[in-house]
Every structure is written in C-alpha cells, then in structure tokens.
N, C-alpha and C positions, 0 to 999 in steps of 0.2 A: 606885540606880535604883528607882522606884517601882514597885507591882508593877502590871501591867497588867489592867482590869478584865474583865469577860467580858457581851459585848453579845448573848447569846444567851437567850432563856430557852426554857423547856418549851414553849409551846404558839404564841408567839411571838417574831421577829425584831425586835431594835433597830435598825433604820436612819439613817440621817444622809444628809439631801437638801441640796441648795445649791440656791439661786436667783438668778437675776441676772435687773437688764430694764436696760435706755440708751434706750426709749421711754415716754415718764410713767414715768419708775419709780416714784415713791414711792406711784402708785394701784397700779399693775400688781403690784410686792410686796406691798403690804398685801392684796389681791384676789389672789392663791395661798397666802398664806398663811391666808387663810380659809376660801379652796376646800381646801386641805390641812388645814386643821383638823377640814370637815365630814367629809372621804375618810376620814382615818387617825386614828390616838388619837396626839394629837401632845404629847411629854413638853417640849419645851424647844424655845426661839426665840431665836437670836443676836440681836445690835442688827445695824443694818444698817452697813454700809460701803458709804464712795464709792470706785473706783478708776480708773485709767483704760482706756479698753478696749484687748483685748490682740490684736494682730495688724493693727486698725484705726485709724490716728492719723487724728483730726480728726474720728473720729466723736463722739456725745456722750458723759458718763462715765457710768458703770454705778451701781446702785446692789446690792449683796449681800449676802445673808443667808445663815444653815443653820438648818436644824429638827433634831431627834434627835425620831423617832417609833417606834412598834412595829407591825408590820402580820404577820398570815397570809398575807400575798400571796407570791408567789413574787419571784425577782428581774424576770422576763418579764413579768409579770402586773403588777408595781408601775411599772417602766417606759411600758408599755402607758397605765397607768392617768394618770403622767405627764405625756405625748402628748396627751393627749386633755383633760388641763386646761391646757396650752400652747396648744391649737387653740381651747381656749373661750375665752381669752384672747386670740385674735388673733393668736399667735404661726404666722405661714409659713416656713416651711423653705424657704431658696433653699439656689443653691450654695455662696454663700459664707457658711462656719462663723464668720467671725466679722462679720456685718453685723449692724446693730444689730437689736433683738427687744424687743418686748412684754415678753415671761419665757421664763424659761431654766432649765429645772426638770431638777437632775442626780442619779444617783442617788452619793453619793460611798464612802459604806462602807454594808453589807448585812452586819451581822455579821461574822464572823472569815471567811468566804465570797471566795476569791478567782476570779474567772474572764473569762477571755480568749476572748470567743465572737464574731469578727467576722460569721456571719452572723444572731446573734442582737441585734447591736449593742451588746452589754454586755461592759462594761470595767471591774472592779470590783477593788479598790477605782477610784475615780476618777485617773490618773496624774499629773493634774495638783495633787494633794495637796500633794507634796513640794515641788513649785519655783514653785507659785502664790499669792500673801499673799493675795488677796481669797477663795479656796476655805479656806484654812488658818485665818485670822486669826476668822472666823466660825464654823467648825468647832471651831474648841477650846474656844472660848466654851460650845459644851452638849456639847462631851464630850473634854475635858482630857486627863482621865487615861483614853483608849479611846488603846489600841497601833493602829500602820497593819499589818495581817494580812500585809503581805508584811516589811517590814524590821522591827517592832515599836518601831520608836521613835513615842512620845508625840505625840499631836495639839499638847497644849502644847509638847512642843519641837520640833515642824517650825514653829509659828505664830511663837513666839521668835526662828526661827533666817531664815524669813521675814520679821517684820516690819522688819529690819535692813536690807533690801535697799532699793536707791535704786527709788523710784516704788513703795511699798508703801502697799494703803492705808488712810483716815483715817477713824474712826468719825464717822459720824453722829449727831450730839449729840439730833437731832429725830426720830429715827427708832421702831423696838418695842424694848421691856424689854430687859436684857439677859441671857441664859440666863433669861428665864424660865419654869417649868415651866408648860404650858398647864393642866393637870389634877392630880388627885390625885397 
C-alpha cells in the first residue's frame, strides 16, 4: 500500500473543493473556477466530468470538477467564503437539495481534519466521497495519493473502485487541463 501523503502544512491548509452546475455549466464552471483562482492559491484543477444528476431524473446532466488549493481560512470561514461565490453566481438555495443549480461549490477534504458539525453545516470529509464517481473520479485526478482521514484508503482507489459502477461518469474531452497545477 502506498504511503499516505500529508495535506497539512505550517502555516497553511491543503484543501480539495468539488464543483458541480446542470445550468450553462460549462460557463458557470469555468466562472468559479476563476472566481476560486482569484479567492484562494489554487495548486491543481481536475478536467471536468459529465454525470447524470443524482436524486433528480430528467433534469439536465451536470458537469464536475475538483480544485486542490491551500487557504488560512478556517473550515467556517472557507465554507462562508463558498456561499457567497455560489450567490455571485446565481446559485438559490431552495428546498430541494437536488434541483438543478448554477454551481455547487463543496468543501470535500480540509486536511486530515474530520468534523460532524450539523449546526455549523459542516461535514468533512465530504461522505459522499466513497459511493459517488462524479465527486471521486475528479478528486483523485489533483490528489491521488491524499488517504480519506476517516478510513485512509486512497482517493485513487475509491475513484478506481467507483469508476466501475453502472452510470459513472465520462470525461470531458473539451473541458480544463487535467490536474493541472494553476501556480508555482
């Protein structure tokens, strides 16, 4: 088993953000990921993936990315920060969690940092890691060899062990770079 790397450093946090929109996606992702470029110091960008939406049949399909960035923020405070470029974007919050959306900006792993805080709204790592291809298969793409903090197996072998599943999904041949690092 490979050894698991360490997504922590001195003065700053390695993060891994997901993004999803099923409204204009391919402008709505390209437009956070550059509003996320100007926010955070963003090390690495998955290609995007098409999937189909999940809980919603017959809406439109999604289109999904991850970034790996590093931030001083807190988990609350990067969350916050989030929100607030989902709302710049158009994105409204109804009730139903899975109705289509502009972008969908999640926080998925925050370091080795695990916490279950329902009235702070943070869920971290993200749970839907394990049993989701379109969270996973983008995720491992800028950080492979990063263990999930709670079980420590391999972003690469949850995306592996997800991409096998029926309705997993299909990269985007036209989409951004793949892992590639945004900076030095």
């Amino acid at each position: 088993m490979a050894r698991p790397i360490s997504i922590v450093t001195e003065s700053a946090t390695t993060v891994f953000l997901t993004l999803g929109s099923n409204i204009e996606p391919r402008a709505n992702v390209e437009r956070a990921l550059e509003r996320l470029a100007r926010e955070l110091s963003v090390e690495a960008v998955s290609g995007v993936w098409e999937s189909e939406p999940h809980g919603a049949p017959g809406t439109p399909r999604f289109l999904n990315a991850a970034v790996r960035v590093t931030t001083e923020l807190s988990p609350t405070s990067l969350k916050r920060l989030l929100r607030r470029i989902e709302a710049d974007l158009g994105r409204r919050r109804a009730g139903d969690p899975n109705a289509p959306r502009t972008i969908d900006l999640d926080l998925a792993l925050f370091g080795t940092l695990v916490v279950d805080d329902p009235q702070a709204g943070l869920r971290i790592p993200d749970p839907d890691i394990r049993q989701r291809a379109y969270l996973a298969l983008p995720l491992a793409e800028v950080g492979p060899e990063v263990s999930h903090p709670e079980t420590g197996e391999l972003l690469a072998d949850i995306a592996t062990r997800l991409a096998e599943a029926p309705g997993a999904p299909c990269r985007v041949a036209s989409g951004r770079g793949s892992a590639r690092a945004a900076g030095p």
